[in-house]
VEXPANU-839605 format. One record per residue: x, y, z of N, C-alpha, C in turn. Coordinates in pm, whole numbers, plus 50000, padded with zeros to 5 digits. Example, Ala and Ser with C-alpha at 12.3 -4.5 7.8 and 13.67 -1.06 7.14 Angstrom:
BEGIN
513194943150780512304955050780513204967050780
512854977550708513674989450714512905000350787
***
This chain:
BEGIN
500864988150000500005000050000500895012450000
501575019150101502345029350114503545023650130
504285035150029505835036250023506235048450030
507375051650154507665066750181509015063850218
509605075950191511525077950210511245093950269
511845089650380512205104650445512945114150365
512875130850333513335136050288514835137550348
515875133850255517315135550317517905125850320
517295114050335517645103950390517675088350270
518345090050145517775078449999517575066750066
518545065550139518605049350167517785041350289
516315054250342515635049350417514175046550332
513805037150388512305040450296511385025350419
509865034150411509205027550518508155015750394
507215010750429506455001050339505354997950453
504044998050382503254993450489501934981950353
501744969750361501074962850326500634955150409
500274943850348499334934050430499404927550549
498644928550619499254920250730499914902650754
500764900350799501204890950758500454877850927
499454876350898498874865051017499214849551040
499574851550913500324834650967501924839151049
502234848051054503564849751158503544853251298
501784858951306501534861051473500874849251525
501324837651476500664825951574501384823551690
500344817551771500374820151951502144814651972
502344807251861504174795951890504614801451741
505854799851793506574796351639506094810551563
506174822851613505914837751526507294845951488
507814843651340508594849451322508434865051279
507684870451329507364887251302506264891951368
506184896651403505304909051445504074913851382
504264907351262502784911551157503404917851048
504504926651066505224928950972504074945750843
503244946650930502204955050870502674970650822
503724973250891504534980850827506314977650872
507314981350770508574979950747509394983050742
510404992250760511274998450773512824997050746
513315000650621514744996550610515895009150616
516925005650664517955018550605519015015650547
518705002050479519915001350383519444999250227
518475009050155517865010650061517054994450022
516644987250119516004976350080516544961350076
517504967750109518074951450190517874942150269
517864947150360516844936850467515684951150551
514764946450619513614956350675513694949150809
513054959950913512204953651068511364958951036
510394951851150509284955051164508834960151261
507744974451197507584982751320506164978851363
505364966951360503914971151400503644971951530
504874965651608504344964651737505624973051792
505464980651970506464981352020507044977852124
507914985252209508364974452317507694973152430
506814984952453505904980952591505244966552594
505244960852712504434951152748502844954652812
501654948152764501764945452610501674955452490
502604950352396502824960252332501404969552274
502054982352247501104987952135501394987052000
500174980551952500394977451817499664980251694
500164986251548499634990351447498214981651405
497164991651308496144983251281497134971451128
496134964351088496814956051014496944962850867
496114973050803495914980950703496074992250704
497224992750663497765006050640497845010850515
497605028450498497435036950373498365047350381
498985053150465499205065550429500715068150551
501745070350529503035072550583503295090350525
504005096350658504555111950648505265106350800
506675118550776507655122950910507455133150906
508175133751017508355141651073509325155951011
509255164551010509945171550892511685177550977
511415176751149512565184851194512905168751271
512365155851285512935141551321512965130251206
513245131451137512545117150955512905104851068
513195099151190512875088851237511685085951289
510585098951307509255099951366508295101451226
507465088451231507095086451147505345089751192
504395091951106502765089751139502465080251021
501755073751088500895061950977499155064451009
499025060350930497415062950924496965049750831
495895042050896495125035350840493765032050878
493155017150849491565013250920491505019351051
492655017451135492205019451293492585037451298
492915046551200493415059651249494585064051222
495295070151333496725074751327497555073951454
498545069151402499525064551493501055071751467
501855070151612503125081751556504275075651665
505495072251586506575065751660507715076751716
508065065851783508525076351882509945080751833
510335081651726511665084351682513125071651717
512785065151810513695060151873513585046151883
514305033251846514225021351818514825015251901
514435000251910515534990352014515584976251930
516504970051986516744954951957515844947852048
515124939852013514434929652097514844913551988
515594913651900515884898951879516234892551963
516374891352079516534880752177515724873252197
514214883352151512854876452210512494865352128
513314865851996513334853351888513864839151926
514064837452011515094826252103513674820352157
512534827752239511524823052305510344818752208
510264819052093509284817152013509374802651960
510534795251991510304780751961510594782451781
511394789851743511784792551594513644785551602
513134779051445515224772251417515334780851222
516124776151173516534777251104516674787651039
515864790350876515454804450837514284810750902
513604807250981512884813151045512894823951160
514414811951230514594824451338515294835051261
516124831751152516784843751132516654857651067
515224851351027514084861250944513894867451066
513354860151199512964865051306513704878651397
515384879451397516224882351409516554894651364
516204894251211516514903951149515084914551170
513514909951129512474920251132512594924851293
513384916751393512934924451530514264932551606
515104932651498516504941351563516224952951535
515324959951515515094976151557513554979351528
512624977051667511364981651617511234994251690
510164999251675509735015651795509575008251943
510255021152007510495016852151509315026152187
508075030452159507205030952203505915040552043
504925034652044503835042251877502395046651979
502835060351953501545065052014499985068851932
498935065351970497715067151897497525082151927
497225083751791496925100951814494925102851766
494455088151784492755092051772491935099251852
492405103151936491815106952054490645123851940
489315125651950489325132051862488595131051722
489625121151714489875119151563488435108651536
487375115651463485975108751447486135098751299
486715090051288486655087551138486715073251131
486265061651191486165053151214485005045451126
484765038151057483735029650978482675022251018
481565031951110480615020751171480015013851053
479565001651074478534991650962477114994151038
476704994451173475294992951213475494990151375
474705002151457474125001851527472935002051611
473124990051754472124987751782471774993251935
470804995452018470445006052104469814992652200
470204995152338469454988552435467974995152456
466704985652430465674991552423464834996752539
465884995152675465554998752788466325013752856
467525012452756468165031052772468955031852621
467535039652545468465040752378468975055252417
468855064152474469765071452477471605069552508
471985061952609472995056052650473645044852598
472825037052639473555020752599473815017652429
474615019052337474865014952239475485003352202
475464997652097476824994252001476694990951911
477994989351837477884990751671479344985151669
479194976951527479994967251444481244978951351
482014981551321482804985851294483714980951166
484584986251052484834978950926486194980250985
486784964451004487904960851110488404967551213
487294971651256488074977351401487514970451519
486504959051514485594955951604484124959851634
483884956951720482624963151808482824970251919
482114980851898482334992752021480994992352103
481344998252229479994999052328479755013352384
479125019752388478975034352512477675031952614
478215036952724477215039952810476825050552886
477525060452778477485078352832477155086352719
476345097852786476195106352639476795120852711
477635126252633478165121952481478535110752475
478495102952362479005091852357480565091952348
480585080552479482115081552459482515064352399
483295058852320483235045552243484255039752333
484055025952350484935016252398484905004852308
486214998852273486294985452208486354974552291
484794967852259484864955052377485774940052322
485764942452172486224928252084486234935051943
487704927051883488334929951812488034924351671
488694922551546488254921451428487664926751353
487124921951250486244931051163484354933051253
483574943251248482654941851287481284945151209
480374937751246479404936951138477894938651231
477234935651188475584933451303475954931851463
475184938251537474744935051675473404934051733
473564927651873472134924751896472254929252053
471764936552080471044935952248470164929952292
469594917552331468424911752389467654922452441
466234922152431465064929952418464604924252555
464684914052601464804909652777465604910952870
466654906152802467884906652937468964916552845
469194926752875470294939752772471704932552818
471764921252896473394917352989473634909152867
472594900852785473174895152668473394898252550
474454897252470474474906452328475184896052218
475284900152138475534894251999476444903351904
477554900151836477844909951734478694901351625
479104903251472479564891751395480854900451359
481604887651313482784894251260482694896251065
482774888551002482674888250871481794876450812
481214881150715480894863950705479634856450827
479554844950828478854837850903479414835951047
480084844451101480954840551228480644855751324
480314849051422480274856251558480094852851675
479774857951786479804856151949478334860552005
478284851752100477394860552228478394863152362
477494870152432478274873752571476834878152676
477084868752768476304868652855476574880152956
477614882652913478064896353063477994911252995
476934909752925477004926852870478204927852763
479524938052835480684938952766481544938852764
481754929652905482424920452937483794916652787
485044925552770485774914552632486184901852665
486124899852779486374883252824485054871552776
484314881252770483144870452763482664868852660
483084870352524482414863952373483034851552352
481384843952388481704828452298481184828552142
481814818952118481774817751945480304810951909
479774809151781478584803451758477914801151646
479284803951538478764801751432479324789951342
479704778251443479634762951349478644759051252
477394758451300476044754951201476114760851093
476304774551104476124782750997477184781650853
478694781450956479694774850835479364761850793
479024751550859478634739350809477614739150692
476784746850709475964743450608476194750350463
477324757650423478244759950258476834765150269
476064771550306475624782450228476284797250214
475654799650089476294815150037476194825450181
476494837050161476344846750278477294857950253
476624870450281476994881650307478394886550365
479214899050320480364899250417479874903750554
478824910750586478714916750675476744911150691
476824894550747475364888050758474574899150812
473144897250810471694904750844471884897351002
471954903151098471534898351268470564903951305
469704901851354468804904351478468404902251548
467994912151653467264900251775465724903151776
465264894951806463814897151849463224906751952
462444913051897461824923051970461104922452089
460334906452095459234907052163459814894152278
460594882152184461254873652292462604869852302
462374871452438464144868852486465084861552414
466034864252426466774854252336466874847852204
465874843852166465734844451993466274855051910
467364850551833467744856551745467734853051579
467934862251484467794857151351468764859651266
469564851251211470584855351092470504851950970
470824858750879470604857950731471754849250653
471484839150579472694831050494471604829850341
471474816750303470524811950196468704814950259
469184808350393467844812450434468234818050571
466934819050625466954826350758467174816850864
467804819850930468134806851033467474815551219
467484806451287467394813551441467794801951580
467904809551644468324801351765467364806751880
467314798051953465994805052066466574806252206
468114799152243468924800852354469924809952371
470034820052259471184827552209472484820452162
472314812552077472914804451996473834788652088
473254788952258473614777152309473224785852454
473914772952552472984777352721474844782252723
474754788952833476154800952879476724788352939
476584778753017477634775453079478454762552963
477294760252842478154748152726479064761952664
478744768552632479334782552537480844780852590
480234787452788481324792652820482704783652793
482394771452861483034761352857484064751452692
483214756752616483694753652474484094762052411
483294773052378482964786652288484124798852293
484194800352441484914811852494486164808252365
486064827252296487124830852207488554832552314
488514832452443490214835652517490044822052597
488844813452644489414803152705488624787652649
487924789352555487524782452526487944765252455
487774752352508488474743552450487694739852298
487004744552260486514744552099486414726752075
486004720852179485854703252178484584701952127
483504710852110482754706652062481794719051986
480884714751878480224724351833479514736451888
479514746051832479654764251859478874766051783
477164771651857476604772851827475024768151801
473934768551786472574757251789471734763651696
472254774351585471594782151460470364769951392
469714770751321468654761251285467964770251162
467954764151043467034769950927465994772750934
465424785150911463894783250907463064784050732
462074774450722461504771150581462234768950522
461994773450370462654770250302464074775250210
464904773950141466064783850097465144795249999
465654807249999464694821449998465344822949843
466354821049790467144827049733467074817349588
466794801949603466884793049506465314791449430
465394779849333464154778449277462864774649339
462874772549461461714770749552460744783549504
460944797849514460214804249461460034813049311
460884799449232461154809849087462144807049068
462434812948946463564815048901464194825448878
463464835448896463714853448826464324857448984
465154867148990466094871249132466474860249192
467034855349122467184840949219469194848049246
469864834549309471274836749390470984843249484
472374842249561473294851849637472884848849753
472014860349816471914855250009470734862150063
470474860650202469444869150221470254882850272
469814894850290470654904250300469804914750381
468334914850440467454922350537467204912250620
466574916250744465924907750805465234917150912
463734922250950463374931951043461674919351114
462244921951189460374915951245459334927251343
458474925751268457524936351329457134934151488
457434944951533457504947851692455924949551745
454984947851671453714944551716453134930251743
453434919751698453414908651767454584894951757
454374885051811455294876051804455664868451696
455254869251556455204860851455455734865951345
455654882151288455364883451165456714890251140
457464884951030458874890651011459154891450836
459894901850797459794907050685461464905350648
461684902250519463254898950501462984895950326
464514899450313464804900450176465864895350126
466154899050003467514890749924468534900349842
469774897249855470414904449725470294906649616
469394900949566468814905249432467304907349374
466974910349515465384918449498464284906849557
464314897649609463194888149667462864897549785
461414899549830460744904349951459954893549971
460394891350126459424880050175458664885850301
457264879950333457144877250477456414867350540
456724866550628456244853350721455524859050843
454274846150884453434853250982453784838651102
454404834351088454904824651168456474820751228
456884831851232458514833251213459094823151340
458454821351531458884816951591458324807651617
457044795551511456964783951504458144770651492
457634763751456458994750851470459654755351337
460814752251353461944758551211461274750551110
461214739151109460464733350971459224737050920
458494743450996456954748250985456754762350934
457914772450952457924783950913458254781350768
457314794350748456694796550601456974811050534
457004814650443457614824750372456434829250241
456184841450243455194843650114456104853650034
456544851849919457074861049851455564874149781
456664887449773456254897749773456364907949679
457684903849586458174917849471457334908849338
457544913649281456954909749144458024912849055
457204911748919458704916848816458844927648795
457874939648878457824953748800458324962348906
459204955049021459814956449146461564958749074
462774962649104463844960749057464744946749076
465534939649017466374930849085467454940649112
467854945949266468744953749274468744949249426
469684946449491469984946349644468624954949737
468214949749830466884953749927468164961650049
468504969050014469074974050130468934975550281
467244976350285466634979850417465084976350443
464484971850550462994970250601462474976950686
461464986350693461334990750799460304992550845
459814985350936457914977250922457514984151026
456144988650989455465000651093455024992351223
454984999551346455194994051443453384989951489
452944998451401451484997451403450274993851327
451404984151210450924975851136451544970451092
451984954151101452534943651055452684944250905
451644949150862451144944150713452014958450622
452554964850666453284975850639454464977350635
455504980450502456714986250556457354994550465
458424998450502459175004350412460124997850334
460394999950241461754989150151462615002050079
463624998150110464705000850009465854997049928
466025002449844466404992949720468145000849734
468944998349723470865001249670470344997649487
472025003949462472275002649322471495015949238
471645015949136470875027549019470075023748935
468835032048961468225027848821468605023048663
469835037048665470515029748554470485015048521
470765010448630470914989848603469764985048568
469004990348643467544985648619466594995648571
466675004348385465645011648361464085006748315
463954995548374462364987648328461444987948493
462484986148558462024985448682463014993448786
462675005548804463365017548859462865016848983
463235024549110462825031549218463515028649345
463585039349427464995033049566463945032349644
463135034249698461785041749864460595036749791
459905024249876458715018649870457795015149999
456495023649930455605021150081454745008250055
455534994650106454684982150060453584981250158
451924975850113451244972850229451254957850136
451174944150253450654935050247449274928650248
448544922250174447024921250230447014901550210
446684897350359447074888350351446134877350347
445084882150271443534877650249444364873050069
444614877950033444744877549856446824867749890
447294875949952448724872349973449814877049850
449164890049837449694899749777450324910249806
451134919549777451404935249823451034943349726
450974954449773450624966049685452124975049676
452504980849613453434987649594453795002449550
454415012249604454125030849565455185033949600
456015030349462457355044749481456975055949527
457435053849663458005076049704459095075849726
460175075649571461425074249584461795092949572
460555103249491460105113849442461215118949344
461995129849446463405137549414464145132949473
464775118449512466145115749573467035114349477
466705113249314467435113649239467995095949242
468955093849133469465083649108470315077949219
470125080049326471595077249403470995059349487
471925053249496471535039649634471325043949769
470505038649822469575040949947470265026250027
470875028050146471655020450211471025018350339
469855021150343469215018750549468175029150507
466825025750597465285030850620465695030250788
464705038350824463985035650960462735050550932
461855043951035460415046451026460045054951183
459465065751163459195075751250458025071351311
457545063151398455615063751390455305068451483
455785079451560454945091151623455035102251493
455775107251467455485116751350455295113451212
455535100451173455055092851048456175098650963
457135104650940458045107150889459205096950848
459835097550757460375086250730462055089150680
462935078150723464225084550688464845076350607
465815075450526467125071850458468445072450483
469075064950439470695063650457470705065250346
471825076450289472535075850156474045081350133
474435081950037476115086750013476085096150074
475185106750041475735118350099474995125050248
474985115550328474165112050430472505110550454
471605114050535470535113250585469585117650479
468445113250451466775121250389465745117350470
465275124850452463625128350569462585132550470
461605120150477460375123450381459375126950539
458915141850567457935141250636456195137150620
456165133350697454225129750653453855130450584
453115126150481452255135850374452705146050269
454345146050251455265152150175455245146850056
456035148049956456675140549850457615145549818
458605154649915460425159449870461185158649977
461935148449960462895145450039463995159550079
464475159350205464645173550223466135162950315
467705167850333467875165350447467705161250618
467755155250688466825149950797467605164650894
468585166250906469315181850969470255183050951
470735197451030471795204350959473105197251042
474205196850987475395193551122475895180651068
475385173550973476025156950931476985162950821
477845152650866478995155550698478365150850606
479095153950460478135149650342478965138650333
478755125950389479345114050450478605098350368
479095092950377478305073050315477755072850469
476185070950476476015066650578475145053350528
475815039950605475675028950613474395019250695
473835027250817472705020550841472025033050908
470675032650997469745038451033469775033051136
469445038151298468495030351384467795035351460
466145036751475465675044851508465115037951685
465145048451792464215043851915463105054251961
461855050451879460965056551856460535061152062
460625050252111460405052052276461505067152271
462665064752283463815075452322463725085652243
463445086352154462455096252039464365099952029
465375089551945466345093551882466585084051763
467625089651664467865081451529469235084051536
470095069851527471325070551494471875067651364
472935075551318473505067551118474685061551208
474905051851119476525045651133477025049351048
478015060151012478565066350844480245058750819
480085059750726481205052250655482715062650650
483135062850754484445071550783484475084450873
483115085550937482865097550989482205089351139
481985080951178482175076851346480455075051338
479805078151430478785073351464477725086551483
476365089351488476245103251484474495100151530
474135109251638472865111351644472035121651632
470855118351654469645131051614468755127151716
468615139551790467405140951885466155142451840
464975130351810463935140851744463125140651828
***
């Protein structure tokens, strides 16, 4: 990625690429990650600076973009990448000795030897501030949405607050994607890393306490999302729902805490036995069971209406709308009625957002451009269901948003007003309007990535794509 040479200096030059993970295993690690590099003999041999000498060290994110010095030190370097900016301390040490303890022989140790004979003897984070972090989607404890947050993060983890202003804490690390707060007990939570893989934690946010839980889900080679559809249920404890080919759920929070703890645990866990108790519900959403037209890929929404225990609305990457009025019957018994037609777009369902005061109601939104699809155009749909015929009705009020992708809905139903996620942040269709207007003043003209509204706390949060996390009092 980045290549920089201090001014003055030809024969220094820094390098920051990929992270190298097969070298930080728990034995036998000949580097440091190696995520950024450092040589001063024009490329002869390099160390590695990602980590430094404090115990435990502080250490670089794994993706790095962007290298500058210091202009009156060129040994003080700033890096900037996924996790921010970071800045060394000018001053290096030998720690190859520590290559002796890693259980390394041959070319290994001496690779080892060489990347660790001069790393930073101390890299300070300079984020403090610094708002620019990649939320994917946050979720609100429905017992204090003003306070209690968290949200999935694009490799930086999952963060938690329990103060406003919000102040962010990283409870667990990796890439972060969906979360869940139990709607009964807020001490249990959920959040995924990439893909079909994630944790619960029975202790709130507790970083000791995420067990793992997504065996079933890898087992079963279905397709899936980088960043799966999670949710939890609104109305009962513990039941949660994740999106792959089909919709799957678990009704214990993906196993009982003391098998989890005992197996699951990501820091103590003996992984002796399966992680996880996910279970399909109906049938696959995505294949010829209902057609052939939008067929592939994954499910990619998933919202269940917060007015009673059954009725849940979910979609597909390439335009399937479903819903089901039996969602927490026996997994084999749940049933699915498809909903778009052909005069609907095949374009990604970005978002659901089902009125709290009628099941049979929601909002849909569509990603991508009409362009792709000029036969069947529109981003903002007010679907009603009528479930006498087992049909929907359908009414672009996409109006003046213009051509752009619509990335997250949420639904106002004390003021009936309605919002969007888009590139250039927030839209607010009020009541009875038809021109989308900004939702307020004060957002950067930012990618904002999801919506979440707590109609009780009467607030709406965006998760924006490089600009941190951001709310609105309404």
């Amino acid at each position: 990625m980045p290549v920089a040479s201090p001014p003055g200096r030809p024969n220094d030059v820094w390098i920051g690429g990929q992270f190298q993970y097969g070298e930080v295993t728990p034995t036998g690690a000949p580097s440091n990650g190696r995520a950024v590099q450092r040589s001063t003999n024009a490329g002869v041999s390099f160390t590695d600076m990602t980590n430094d000498t404090q115990s435990p060290p502080q250490g670089m994110h794994p993706d790095q973009h962007a290298i500058a010095f210091d202009p009156n030190n060129p040994d003080i370097a700033f890096l900037g990448s996924d996790g921010g900016l970071v800045r060394t301390s000018g001053s290096f040490a030998d720690t190859s000795s520590d290559c002796a303890t890693r259980g390394l022989s041959g070319a290994n140790l001496t690779d080892c030897q060489i990347w660790l004979k001069a790393i930073p003897t101390h890299i300070f984070s300079l984020n403090n501030g610094l708002g620019t972090i990649q939320f994917q989607s946050l979720t609100v404890n429905p017992q204090d949405p003003k306070h209690d947050v968290i949200g999935g993060t694009q490799d930086n983890g999952t963060f938690n607050t329990t103060s406003d202003p919000l102040t962010w804490t990283q409870n667990v690390g990796g890439d972060g994607g969906q979360s869940v707060i139990d709607a009964g007990n807020p001490n249990i939570r959920m959040h995924t890393y990439y893909g079909p893989q994630g944790d619960v934690n029975f202790k709130k946010n507790d970083p000791s306490g995420w067990d793992y839980w997504g065996d079933p889900l890898a087992a079963s080679g279905e397709a899936a999302s980088f960043y799966v559809p999670l949710i939890g249920d609104p109305k009962i404890s513990q039941t949660m729902f994740v999106g792959l080919e089909h919709v799957w759920r678990t009704q214990d929070s993906g196993g009982s805490q003391a098998y989890l703890d005992q197996h699951c645990n990501e820091y103590t866990g003996d992984f002796a036995a399966t992680c996880g108790d996910w279970v399909p519900l109906g049938s696959n959403l995505v294949d010829s069971t209902y057609g052939t037209d939008k067929s592939g890929s994954y499910v990619v929404a998933i919202t269940r209406a917060p007015s009673d225990n059954q009725t849940m609305w979910t979609a597909t990457r390439r335009g399937r709308l479903f819903i089901s009025l039996n969602a927490n019957d026996a997994a084999s018994a749940v049933s699915f009625t498809r909903l778009d037609t052909a005069a609907q777009p095949t374009r990604f369902i970005s978002g659901i957002a089902v009125d709290p005061k009628d099941k049979y109601h929601a909002y849909v939104t569509y990603s991508g451009y009409n362009a792709y699809t000029p036969t069947t155009t529109g981003h903002v749909f007010d679907v009603h269901y009528n479930p006498t015929t087992k049909t929907a009705t359908w009414k672009d009020i996409s109006y003046d948003l213009g051509d752009q992708p619509i990335t997250g809905v949420a639904y106002d139903s004390v003021t009936g007003d309605l919002y969007v996620a888009t590139d250039f942040g927030v839209g607010r269709l009020k009541a009875g309007h038809n021109h989308w207007r900004p939702a307020a003043a004060g957002l950067p003209i930012v990618a904002v990535y999801s919506l979440t509204i707590s109609n009780s706390g009467r607030v709406l949060y965006a998760a924006t794509h490089g600009r941190s996390a951001w709310k609105l009092d309404l």
